[in-house]
N, C-alpha and C positions, 0 to 999 in steps of 0.2 A: 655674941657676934653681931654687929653691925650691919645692914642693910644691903652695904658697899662690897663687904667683904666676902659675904653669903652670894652676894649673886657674880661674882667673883669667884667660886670655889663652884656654883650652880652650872658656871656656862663653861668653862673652860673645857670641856671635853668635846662641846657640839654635838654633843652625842642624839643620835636622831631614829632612834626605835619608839616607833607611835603607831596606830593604827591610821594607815590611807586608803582613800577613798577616791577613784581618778578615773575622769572617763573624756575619752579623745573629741576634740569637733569644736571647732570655731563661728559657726555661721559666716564664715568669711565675711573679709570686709575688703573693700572694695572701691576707690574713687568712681565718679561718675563718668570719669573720663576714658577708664577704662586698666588703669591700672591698679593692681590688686593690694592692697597693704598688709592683706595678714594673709594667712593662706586657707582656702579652699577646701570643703569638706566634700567637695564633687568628683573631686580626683581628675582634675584638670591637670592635663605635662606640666613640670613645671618649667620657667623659662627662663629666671635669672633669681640671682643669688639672693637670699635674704637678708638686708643690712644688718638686721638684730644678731647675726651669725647664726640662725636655726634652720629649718627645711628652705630648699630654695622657695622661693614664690610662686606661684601657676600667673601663665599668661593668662587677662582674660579677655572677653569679645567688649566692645564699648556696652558698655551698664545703661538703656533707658530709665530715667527715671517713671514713677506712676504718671497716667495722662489725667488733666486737671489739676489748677493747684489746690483744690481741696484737698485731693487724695495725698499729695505731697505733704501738704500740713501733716495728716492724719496720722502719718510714716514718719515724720519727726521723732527722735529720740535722741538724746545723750549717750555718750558710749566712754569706757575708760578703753585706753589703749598703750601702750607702749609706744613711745614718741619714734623711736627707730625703725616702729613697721608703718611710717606714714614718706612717703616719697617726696613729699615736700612738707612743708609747714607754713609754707606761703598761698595764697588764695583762699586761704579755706573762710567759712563766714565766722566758724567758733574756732579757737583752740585757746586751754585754758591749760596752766600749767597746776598739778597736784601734788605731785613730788619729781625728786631728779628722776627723769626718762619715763614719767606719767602724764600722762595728756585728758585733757576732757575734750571729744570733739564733738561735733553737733553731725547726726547720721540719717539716713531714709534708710527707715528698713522694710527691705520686699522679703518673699516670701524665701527666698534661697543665700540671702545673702545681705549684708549692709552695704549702702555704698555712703562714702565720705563726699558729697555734692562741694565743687567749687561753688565759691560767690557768687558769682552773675548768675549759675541755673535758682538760687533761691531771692536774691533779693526782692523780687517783686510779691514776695510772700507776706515781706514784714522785713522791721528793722534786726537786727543780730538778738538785741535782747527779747524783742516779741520771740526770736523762732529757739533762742535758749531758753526761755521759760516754757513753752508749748514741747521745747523737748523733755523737758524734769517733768512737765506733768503725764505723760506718757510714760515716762521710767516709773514714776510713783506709780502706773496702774499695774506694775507687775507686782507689788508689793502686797498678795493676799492671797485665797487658794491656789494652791500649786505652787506653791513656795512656803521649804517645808524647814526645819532645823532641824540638825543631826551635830550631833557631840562626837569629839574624839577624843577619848582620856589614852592619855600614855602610859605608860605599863609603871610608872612613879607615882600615877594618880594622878599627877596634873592633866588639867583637860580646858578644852577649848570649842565652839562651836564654827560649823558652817554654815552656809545658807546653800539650800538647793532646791530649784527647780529645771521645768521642762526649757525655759528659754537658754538658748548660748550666750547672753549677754549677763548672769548674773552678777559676775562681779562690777558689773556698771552697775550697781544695786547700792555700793558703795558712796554714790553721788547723795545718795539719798540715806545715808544712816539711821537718822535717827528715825524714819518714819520704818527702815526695819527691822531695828528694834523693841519700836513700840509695838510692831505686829507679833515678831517671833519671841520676843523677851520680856514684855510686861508683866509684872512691874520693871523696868530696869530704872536704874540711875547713873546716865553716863556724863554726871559731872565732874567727875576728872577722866574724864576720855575713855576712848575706845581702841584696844592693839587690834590692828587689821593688818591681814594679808589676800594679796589678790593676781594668786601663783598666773592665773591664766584664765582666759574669757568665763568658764564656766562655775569659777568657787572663788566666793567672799569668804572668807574664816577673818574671826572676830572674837574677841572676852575683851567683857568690860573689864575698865581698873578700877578695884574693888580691893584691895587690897595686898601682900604677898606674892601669895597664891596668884594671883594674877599674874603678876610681873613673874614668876619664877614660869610657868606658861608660856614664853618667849620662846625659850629654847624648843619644846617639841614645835609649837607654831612656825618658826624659823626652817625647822626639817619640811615640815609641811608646805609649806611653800616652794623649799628650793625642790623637793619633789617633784611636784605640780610642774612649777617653769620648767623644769628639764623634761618633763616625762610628755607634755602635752602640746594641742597644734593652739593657737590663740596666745602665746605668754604674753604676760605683762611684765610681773615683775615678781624675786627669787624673795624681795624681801619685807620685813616688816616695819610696819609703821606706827606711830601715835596718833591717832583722830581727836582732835578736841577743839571746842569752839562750840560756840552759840550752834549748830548745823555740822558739827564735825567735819569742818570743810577745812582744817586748818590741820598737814599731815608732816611731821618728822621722821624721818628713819630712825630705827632703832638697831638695825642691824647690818650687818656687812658680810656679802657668801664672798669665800673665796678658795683657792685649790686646797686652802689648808683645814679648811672646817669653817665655823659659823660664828661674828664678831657679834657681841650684843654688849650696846653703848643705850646705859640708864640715863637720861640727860638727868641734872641736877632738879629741876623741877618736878619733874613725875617721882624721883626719890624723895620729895620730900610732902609730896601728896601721897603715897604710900606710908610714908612713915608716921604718918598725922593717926592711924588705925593703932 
């Protein structure tokens, strides 16, 4: 049987009994200006609808940012987000696209909350590129104790990992693949990429492509996620992706959730980088 054929007869059922692991809380985020773009782990009323179609939004009070722009530098970080929980996409200093309805935006994070800063409160800090690289390296420094791996095999044997720690932002951890890899999976070799999913603010689940076995891993990874998105406050996104590229910064969908179960599309390339084993 064929490669084509087998994952073809693998996925058709969607079938999504795997062990999960899910816990609620977004560190909200938050424009500077004062409107909220994800929602609130404070249990603030909420005040209007959530565009993504999930919990409405909480109003919130105007966001200061930290005083000094040292301290602002310092609070710099990168964040993935779901493009629909941002209320505009205009003004902002960063936004970077990762996949459809995936966003990288440039964030100050305080102690309760992120807030997504328009332009003009940061430009006197540095140019866009100064303050996106002062944010990746900030991301990078969550990449060590306290950020742990945990596997989840599905009851077939296939299995997959996550990343978890104490911060709400790990699946922004994603910006930064290969360096968590190198920490949580050494030896790895993720040159023919890496299948990520990044259900909601606080889980990256990830297997390298390594073979099969890998690729057949889709499908519970696919349950795993769309879990995640539905079940929790921060979604990003239900589905999965291909990571590859010199920094894994280069992402395809692989899959598609829909009322009917769960679509998974092998592009012709990654079939034929599996088939090479």
């Amino acid at each position: 049987m064929g490669l084509r054929d087998f994952l073809r007869r693998a996925f058709a059922s969607g079938d999504d009994d795997h062990e999960h692991e899910s816990t609620r809380g977004d560190g909200g985020i938050t424009r500077a200006d004062g409107d909220a773009v994800a929602s609130s782990a404070d249990g603030t009323p909420p005040a209007h609808p959530n565009p993504a179609g999930g919990p409405p939004l909480p109003r919130t009070a105007r966001t200061p940012l930290p005083r000094g722009d040292d301290a602002v530098r310092a609070a710099l970080r990168l964040r993935l987000l779901a493009v629909d929980a941002l209320p505009t996409v205009e003004g902002l200093p960063h936004l970077r696209a990762i996949a459809p309805g995936v966003v990288e935006v440039l964030t100050v994070d305080l102690p309760d909350r992120a807030v997504v800063p328009p332009t003009e409160q940061v430009a006197r800090l540095g140019t866009p590129a100064e303050l996106v690289s002062l944010g990746r390296d900030h991301l990078r420094e969550l990449v060590g104790p306290g950020l742990e791996r945990r596997e989840i095999r599905a009851e077939d044997g296939l299995r997959f990992c996550f990343a978890h720690g104490a911060e709400h932002s790990t699946a922004s951890l994603a910006l930064v693949l290969p360096e968590v890899l190198a920490y949580l999976e050494a030896p790895a070799d993720p040159r023919r990429g890496v299948a990520v999913a990044v259900p909601d603010a606080q889980h990256l689940a990830y297997r390298t492509i390594e073979g099969l076995e890998s690729v057949m891993a889709l499908g519970p990874m696919a349950a795993f996620a769309r879990n995640g998105y539905d079940d929790n406050a921060g979604a990003i996104s239900p589905e999965v992706y291909w990571a590859r590229g010199p920094r894994l910064d280069q992402w395809e969908q692989l899959t598609r959730q829909s009322a009917e179960g769960i679509e998974i599309h092998v592009p012709a390339a990654l079939t034929a980088l599996v088939e090479e084993d």
